[in-house]
C-alpha positions as a LaTeX table, in Angstrom:
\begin{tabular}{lrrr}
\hline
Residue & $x$ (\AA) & $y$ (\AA) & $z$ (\AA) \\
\hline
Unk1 & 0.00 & 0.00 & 0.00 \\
Unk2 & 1.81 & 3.51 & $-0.73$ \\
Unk3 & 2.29 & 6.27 & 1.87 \\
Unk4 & $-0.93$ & 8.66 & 0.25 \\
Unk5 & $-3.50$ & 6.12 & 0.53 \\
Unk6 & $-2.44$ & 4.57 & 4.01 \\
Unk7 & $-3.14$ & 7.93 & 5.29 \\
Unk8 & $-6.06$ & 8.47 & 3.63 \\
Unk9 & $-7.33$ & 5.44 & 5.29 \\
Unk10 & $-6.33$ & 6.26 & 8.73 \\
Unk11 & $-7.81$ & 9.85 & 8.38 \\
Unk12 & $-10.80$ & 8.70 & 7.16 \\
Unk13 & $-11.35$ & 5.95 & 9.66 \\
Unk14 & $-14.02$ & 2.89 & 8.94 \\
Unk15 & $-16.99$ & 3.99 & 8.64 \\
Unk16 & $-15.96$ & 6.45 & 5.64 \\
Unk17 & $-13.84$ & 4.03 & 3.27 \\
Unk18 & $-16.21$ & 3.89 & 1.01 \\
Unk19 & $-16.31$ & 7.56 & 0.59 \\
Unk20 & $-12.95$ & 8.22 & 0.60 \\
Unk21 & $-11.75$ & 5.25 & $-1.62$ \\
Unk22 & $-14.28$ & 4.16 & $-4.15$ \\
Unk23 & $-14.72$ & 0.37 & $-3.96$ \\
Unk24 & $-13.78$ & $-0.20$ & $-0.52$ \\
Unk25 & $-16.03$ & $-1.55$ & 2.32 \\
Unk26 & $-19.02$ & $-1.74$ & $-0.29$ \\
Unk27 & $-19.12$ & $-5.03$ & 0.21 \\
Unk28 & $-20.55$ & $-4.50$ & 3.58 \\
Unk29 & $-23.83$ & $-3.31$ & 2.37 \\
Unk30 & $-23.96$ & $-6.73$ & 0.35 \\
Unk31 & $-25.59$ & $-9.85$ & 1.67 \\
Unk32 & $-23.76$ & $-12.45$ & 3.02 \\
Unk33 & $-23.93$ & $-15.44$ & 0.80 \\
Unk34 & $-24.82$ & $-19.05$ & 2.10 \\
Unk35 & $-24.60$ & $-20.27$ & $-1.75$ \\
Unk36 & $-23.02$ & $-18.50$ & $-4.48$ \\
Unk37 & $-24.07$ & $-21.46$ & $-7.08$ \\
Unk38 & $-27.81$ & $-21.49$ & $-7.76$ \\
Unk39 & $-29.90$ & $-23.19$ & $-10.32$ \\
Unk40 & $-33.53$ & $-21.53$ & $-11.63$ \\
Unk41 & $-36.43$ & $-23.67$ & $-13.55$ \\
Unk42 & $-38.24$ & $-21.73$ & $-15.67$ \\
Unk43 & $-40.84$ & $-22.42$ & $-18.51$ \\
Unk44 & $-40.41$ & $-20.57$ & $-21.58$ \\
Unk45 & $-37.91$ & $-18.45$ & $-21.18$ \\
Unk46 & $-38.56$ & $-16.46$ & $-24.30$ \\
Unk47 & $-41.76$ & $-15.05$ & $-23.23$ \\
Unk48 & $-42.32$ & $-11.74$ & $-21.97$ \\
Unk49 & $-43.67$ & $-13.20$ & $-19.03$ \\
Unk50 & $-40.27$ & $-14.09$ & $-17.83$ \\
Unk51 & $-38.24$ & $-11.20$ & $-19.18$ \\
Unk52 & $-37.03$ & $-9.77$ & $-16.27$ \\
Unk53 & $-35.25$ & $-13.50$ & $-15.71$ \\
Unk54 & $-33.35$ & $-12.87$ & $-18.82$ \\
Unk55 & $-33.00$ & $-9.05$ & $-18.30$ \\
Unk56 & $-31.11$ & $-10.07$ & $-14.62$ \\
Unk57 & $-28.99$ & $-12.82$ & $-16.53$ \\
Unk58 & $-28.05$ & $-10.83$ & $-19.80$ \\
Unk59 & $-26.96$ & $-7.38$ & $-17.76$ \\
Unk60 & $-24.98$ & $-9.44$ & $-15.59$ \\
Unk61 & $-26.97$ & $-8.52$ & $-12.02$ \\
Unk62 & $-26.71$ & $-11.50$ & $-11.03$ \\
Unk63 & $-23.19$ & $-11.74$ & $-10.99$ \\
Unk64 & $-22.96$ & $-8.08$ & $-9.65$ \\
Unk65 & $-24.20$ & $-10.01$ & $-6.13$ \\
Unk66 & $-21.70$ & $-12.48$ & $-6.53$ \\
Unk67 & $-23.82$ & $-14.88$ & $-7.60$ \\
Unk68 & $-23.65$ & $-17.84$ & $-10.12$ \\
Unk69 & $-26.86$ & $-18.50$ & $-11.62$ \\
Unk70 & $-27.72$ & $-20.92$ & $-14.18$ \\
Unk71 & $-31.30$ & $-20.82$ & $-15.81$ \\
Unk72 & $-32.97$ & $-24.52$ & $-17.01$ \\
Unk73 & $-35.61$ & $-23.99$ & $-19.33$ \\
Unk74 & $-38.53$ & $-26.19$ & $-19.70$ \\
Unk75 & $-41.70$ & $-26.45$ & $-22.11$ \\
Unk76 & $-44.47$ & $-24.55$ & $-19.30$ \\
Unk77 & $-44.07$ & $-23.53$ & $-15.89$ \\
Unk78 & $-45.55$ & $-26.82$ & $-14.34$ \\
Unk79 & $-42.29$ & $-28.80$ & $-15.65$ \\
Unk80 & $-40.37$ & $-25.76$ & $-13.65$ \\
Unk81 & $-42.15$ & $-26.26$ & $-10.98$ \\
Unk82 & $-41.31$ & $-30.12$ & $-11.04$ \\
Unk83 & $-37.56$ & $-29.33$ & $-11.29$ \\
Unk84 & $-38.13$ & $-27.36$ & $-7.96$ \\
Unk85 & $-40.53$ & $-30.04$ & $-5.98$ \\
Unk86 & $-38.09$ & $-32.72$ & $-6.92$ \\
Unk87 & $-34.83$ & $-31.31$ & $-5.83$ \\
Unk88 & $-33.37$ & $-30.72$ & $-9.45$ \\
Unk89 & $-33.63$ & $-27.03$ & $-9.34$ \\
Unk90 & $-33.24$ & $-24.15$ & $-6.02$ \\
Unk91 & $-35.27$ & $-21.68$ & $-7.91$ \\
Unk92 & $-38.58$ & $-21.63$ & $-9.62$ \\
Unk93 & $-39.44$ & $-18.80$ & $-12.01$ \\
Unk94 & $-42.85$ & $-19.07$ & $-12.40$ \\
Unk95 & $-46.27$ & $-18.46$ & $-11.52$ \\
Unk96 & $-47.55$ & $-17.45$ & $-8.65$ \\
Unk97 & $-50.62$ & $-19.42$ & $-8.47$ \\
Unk98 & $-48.25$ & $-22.72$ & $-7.90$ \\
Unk99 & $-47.17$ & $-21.75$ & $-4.04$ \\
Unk100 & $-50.54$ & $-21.92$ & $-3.06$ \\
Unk101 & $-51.17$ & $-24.93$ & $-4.92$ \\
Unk102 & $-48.91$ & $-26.66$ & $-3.73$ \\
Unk103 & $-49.52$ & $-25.40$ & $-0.21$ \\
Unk104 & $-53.14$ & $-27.04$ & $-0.81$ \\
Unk105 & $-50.83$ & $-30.22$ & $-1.07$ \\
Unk106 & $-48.86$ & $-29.46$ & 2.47 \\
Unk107 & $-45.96$ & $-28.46$ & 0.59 \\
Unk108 & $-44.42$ & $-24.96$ & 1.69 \\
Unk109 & $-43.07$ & $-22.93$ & $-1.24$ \\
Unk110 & $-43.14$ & $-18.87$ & $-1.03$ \\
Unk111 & $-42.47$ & $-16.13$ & $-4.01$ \\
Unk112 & $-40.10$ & $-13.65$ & $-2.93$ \\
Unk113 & $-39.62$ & $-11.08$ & $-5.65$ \\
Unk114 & $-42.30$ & $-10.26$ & $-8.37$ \\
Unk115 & $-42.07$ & $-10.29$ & $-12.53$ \\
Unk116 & $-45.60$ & $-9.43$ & $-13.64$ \\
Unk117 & $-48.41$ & $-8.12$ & $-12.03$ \\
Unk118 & $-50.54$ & $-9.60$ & $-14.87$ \\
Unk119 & $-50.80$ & $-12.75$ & $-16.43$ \\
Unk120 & $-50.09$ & $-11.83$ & $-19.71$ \\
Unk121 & $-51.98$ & $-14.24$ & $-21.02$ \\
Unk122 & $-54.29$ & $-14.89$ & $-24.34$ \\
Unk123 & $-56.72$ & $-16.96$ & $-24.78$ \\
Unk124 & $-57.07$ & $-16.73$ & $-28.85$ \\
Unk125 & $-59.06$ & $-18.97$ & $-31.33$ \\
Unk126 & $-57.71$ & $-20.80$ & $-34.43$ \\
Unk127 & $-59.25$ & $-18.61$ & $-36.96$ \\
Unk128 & $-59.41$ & $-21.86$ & $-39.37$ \\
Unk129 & $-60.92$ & $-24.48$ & $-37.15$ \\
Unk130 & $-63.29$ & $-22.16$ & $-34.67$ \\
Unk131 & $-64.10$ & $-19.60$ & $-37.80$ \\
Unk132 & $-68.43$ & $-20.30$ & $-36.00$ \\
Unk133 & $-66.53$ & $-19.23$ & $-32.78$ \\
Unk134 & $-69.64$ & $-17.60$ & $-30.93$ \\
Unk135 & $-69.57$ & $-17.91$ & $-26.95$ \\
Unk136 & $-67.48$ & $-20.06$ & $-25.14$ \\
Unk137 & $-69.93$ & $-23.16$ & $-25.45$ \\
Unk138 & $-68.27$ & $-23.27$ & $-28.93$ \\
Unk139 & $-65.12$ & $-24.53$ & $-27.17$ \\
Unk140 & $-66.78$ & $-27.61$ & $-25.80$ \\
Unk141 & $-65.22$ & $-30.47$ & $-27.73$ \\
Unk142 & $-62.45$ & $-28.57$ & $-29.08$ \\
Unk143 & $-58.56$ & $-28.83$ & $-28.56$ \\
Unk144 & $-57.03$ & $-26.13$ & $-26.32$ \\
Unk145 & $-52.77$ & $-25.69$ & $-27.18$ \\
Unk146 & $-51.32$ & $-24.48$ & $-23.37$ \\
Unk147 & $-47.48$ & $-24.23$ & $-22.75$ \\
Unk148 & $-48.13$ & $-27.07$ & $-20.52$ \\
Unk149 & $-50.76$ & $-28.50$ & $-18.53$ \\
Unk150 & $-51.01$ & $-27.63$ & $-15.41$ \\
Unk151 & $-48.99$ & $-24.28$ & $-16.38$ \\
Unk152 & $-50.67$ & $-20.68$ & $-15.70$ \\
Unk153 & $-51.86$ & $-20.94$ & $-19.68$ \\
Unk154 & $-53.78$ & $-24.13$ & $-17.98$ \\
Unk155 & $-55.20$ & $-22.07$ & $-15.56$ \\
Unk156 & $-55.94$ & $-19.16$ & $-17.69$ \\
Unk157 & $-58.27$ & $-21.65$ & $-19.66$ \\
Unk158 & $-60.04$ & $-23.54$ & $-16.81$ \\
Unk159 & $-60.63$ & $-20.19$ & $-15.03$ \\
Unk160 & $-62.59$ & $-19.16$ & $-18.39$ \\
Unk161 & $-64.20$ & $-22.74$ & $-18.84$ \\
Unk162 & $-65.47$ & $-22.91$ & $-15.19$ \\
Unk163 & $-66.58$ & $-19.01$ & $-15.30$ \\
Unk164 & $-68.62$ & $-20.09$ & $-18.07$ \\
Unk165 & $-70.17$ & $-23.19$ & $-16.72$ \\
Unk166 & $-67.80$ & $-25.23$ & $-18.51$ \\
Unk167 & $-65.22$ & $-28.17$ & $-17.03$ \\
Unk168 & $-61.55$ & $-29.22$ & $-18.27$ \\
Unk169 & $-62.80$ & $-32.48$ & $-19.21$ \\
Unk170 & $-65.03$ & $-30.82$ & $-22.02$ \\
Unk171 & $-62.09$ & $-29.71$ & $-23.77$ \\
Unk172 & $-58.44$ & $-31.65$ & $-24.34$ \\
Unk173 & $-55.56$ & $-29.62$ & $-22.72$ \\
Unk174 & $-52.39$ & $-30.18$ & $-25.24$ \\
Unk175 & $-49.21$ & $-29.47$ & $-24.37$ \\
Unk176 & $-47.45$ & $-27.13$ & $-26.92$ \\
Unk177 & $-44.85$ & $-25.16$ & $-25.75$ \\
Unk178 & $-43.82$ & $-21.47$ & $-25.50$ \\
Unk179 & $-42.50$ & $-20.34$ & $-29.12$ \\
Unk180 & $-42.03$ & $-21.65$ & $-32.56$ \\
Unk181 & $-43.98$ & $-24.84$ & $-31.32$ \\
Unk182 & $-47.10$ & $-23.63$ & $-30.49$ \\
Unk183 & $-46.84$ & $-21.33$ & $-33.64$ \\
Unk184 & $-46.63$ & $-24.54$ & $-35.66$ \\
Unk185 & $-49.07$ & $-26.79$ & $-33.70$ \\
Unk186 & $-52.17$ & $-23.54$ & $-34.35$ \\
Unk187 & $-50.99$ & $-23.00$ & $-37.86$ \\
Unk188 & $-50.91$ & $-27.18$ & $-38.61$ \\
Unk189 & $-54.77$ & $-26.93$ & $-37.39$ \\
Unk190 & $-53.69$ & $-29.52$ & $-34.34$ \\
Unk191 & $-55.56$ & $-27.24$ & $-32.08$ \\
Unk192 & $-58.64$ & $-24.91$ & $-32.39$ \\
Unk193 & $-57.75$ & $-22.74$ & $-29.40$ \\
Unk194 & $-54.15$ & $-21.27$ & $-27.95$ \\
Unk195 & $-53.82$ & $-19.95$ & $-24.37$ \\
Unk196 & $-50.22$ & $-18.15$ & $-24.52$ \\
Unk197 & $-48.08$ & $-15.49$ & $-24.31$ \\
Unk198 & $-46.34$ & $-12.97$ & $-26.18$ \\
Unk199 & $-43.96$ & $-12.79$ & $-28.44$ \\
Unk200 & $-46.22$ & $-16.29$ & $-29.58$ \\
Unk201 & $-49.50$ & $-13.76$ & $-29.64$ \\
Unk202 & $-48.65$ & $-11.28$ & $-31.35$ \\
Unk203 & $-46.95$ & $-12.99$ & $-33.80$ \\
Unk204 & $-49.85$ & $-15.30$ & $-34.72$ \\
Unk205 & $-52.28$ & $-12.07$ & $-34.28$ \\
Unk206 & $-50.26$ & $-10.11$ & $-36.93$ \\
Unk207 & $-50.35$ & $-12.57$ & $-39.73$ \\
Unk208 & $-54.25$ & $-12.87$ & $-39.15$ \\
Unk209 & $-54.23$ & $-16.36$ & $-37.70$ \\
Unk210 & $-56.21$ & $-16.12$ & $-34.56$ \\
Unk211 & $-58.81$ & $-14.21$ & $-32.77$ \\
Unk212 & $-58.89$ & $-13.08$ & $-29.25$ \\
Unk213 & $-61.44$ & $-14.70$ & $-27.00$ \\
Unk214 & $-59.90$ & $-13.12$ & $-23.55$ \\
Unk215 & $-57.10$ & $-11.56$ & $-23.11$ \\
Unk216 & $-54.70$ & $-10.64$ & $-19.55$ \\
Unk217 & $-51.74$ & $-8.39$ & $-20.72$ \\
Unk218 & $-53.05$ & $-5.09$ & $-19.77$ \\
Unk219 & $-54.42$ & $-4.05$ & $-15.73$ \\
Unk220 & $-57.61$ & $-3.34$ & $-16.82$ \\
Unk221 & $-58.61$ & $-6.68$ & $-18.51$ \\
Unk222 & $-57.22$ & $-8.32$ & $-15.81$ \\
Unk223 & $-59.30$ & $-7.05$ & $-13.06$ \\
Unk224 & $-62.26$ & $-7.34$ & $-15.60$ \\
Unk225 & $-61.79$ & $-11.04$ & $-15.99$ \\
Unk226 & $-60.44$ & $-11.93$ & $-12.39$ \\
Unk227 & $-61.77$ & $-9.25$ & $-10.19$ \\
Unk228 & $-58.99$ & $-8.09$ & $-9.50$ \\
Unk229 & $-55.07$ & $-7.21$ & $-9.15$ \\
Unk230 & $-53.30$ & $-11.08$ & $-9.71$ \\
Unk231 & $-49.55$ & $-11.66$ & $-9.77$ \\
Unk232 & $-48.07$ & $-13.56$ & $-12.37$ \\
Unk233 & $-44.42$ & $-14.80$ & $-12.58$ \\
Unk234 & $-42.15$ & $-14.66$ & $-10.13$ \\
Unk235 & $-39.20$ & $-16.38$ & $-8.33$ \\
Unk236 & $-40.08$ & $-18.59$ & $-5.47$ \\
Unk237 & $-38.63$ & $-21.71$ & $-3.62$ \\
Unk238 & $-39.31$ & $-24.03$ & $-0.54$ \\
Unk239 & $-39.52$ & $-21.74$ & 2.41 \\
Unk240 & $-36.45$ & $-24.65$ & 3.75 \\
Unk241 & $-34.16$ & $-22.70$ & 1.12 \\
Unk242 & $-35.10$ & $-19.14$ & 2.33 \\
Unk243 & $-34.86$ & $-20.24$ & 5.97 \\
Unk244 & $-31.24$ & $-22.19$ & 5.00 \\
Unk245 & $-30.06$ & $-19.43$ & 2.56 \\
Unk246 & $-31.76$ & $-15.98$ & 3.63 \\
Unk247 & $-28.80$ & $-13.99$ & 2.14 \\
Unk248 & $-28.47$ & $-15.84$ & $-1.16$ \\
Unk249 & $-32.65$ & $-14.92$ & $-1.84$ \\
Unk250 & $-31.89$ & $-11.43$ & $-0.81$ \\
Unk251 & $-28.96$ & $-11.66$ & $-3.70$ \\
Unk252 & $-31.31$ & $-13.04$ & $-6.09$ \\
Unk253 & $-34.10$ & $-10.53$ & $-5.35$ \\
Unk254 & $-31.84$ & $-7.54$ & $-5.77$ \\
Unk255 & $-30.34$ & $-8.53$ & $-9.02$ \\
Unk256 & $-34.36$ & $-9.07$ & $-9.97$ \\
Unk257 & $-35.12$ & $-5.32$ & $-8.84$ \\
Unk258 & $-32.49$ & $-4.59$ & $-10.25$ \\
Unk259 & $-34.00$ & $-5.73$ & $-13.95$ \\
Unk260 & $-37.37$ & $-4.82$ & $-13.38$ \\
Unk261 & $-35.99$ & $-1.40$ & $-12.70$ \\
Unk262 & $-33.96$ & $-1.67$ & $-15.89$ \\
Unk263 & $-36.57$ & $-2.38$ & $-18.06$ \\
Unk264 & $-39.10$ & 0.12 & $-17.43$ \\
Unk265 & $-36.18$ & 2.80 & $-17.97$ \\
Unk266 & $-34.92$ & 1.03 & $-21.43$ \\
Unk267 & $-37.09$ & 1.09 & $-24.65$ \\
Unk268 & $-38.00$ & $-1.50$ & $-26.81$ \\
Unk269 & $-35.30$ & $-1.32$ & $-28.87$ \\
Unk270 & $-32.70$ & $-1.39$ & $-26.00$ \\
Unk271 & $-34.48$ & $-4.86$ & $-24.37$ \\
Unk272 & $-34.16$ & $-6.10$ & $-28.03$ \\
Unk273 & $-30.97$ & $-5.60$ & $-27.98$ \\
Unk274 & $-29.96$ & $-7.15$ & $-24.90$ \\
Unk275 & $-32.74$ & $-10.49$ & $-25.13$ \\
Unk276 & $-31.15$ & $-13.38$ & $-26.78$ \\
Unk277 & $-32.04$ & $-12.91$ & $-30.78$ \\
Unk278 & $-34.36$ & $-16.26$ & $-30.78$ \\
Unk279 & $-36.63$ & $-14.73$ & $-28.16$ \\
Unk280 & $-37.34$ & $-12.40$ & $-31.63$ \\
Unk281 & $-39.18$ & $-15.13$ & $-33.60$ \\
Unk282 & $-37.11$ & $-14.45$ & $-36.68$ \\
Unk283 & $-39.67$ & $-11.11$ & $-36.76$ \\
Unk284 & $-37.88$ & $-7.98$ & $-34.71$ \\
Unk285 & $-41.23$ & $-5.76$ & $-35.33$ \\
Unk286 & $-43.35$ & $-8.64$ & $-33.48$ \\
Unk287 & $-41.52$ & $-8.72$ & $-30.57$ \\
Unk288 & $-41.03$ & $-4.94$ & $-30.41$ \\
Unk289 & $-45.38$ & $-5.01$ & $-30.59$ \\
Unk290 & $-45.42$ & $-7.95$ & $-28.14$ \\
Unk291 & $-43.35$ & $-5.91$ & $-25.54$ \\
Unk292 & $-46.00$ & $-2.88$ & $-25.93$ \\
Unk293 & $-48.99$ & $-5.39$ & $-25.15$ \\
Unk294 & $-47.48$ & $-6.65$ & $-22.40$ \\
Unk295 & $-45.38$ & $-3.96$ & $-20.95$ \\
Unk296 & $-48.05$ & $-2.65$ & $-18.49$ \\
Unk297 & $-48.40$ & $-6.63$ & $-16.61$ \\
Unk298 & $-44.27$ & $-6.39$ & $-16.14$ \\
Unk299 & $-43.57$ & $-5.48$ & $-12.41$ \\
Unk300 & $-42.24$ & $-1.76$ & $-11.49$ \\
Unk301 & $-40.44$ & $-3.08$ & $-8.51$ \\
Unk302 & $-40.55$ & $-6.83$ & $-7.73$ \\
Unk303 & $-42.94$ & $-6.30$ & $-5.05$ \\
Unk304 & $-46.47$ & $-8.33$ & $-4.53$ \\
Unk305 & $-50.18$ & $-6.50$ & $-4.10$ \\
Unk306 & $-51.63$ & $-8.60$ & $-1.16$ \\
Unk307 & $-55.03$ & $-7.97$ & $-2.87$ \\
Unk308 & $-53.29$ & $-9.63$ & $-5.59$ \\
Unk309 & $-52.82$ & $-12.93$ & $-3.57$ \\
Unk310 & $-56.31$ & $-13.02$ & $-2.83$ \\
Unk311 & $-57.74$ & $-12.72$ & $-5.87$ \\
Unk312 & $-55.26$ & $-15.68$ & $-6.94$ \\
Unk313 & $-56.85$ & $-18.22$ & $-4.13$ \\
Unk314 & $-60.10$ & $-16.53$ & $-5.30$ \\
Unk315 & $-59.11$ & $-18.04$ & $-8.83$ \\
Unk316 & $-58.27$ & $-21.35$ & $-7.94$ \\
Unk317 & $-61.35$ & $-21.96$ & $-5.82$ \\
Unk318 & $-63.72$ & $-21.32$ & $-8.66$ \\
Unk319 & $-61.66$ & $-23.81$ & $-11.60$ \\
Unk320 & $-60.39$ & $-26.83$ & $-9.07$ \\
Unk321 & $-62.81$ & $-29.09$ & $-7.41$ \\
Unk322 & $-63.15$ & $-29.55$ & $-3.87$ \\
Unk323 & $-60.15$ & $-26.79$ & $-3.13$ \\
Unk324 & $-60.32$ & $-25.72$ & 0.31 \\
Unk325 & $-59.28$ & $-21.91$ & $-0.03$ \\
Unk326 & $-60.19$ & $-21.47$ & 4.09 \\
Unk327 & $-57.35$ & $-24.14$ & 4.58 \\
Unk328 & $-54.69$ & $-21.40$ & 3.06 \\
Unk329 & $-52.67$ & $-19.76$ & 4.74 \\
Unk330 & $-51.81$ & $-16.58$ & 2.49 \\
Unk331 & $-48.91$ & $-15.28$ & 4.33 \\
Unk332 & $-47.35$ & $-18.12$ & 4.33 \\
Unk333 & $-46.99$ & $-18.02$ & 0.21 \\
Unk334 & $-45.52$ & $-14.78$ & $-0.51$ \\
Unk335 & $-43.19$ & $-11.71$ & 1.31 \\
Unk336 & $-42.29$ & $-8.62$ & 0.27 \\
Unk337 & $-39.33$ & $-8.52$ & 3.08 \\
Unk338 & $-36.18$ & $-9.30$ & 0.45 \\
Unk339 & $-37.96$ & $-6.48$ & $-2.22$ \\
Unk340 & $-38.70$ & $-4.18$ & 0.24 \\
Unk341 & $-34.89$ & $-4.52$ & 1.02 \\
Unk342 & $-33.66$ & $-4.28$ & $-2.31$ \\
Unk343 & $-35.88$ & $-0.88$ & $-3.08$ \\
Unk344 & $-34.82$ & 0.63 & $-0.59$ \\
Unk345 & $-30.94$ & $-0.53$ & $-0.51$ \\
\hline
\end{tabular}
């Protein structure tokens, strides 16, 4: 260490380092990390839905907390979730719906930082096999194309069905993925409806190949449809891993602040810039429409509306038989403790 900066050190005594030499004793503001390695399951990556997943992992934030994070992608968010339940994964990114699933099942999982405060969701018909589409009795019989089943698309369409006076078992639920494969499946005719997200919706709306039949990616047609405010993806885990590894979530959380942050400052042709250029669909001007349809469901701040949570359990009691929403505990599925933190770091 040279003379000048010893004594700048003892003149400025501990608690101003960081003022008086850039860089140093930062760290102390930083969580302490119980695991610097940590793996996240999410289902379609390349939606909108998740961007602030790729956002955090393409800006480097998660590294900035010292973290190594590596994302598995699956076909919908109920494969995610499996990775999670079965040990394969730390970190779910995905809906929010799922921790009180599976706390319906006795298993404890809570979200801890927020990535849309709307589904984002579409419910669309095949404009070639429902053309007589007239009420939603016209679905009965018909195939319905979801990420996954048992994904949030799956619950976007048995929410509709059951509003309607209609079951799951009058339709089939078909697995088709998040992108080019569920492009390919409505466009092949091997389904008459699609419940997905965008970029896959506004791609197949701008070449004229499906109609809307309800539609989540803006506040208002949210609350219209669900009665109110629901949260959509997020990051959440097995409350064991927050208890084990409170410091590593708080990492996590920031770096996810940190994009949400991000992208409502960039503009659409910054975020298509940074995305991966697959998540484009081979058609930039889609995505750059996709991000405008959806941009008002992205979070602000990673934080969840509690009126949101109940309108969630609200939403599962009306599609799934026999669910016992006075058995939930809500608090125990979400906490906006590690955002909180992070906003205000």
């Amino acid at each position: 260490m040279s003379l000048s900066r010893r004594h700048l050190l003892k003149a400025a005594g501990l608690s101003g380092l960081a003022t008086v030499w850039p860089g140093i004793g930062l760290a102390q503001n930083a969580p302490k990390l119980e695991k610097t390695d940590v793996s996240i399951a999410v289902g379609g990556k390349g939606l909108v839905y998740y961007l602030p997943l790729t956002i955090a992992e393409q800006k480097g934030f998660f590294k900035e907390e010292g973290l190594n994070v590596k994302v598995a992608d699956f076909a919908g968010g109920s494969k995610a979730l499996q990775a999670v339940v079965g040990g394969s994964a730390d970190v779910c990114s995905g809906a929010f719906e799922h921790t009180i699933n599976l706390q319906s099942k006795k298993q404890y999982f809570r979200a801890f930082v927020l990535q849309g405060r709307a589904p984002m969701i579409v419910l669309a018909g095949n404009k070639k096999t429902l053309a007589g589409y007239k009420s939603p009795a016209d679905l009965k019989g018909k195939k319905i194309g979801v990420t996954a089943p048992g994904s949030s698309t799956n619950m976007l369409v048995s929410f509709f069905l059951a509003q309607h006076g209609l079951k799951d078992s009058d339709v089939s639920i078909i697995g088709v993925g998040g992108g080019a494969g569920a492009v390919s499946a409505l466009r092949a005719g091997q389904i008459d409806a699609l419940s997905n997200l965008d970029p896959v919706i506004s791609l197949l709306d701008g070449t004229g190949d499906i109609f809307t039949i309800a539609d989540t990616r803006t506040l208002k047609d949210t609350q219209t449809i669900f009665g109110g405010p629901m949260p959509a993806g997020c990051l959440y885990t097995a409350q064991k891993y927050i208890d084990e590894n409170p410091g590593t979530v708080q990492a996590l959380t920031n770096a996810m602040v940190k994009a949400d942050k991000w992208i409502q400052t960039a503009g659409a042709e910054e975020i298509m810039k940074t995305v991966p250029k697959n998540y484009l669909l081979g058609n930039p001007d889609v995505y750059k429409l996709a991000l405008t349809k959806s941009f008002e469901g992205l979070s602000p701040d990673g934080r969840i509306d509690p009126k949101g949570a109940e309108t969630s359990l609200k939403a599962l009691s009306v599609y799934i038989a026999g669910f016992k929403a006075d058995e939930i505990d809500l608090s125990k599925c979400w906490t906006n403790d590690f955002s909180d933190k992070a906003n205000n770091a």
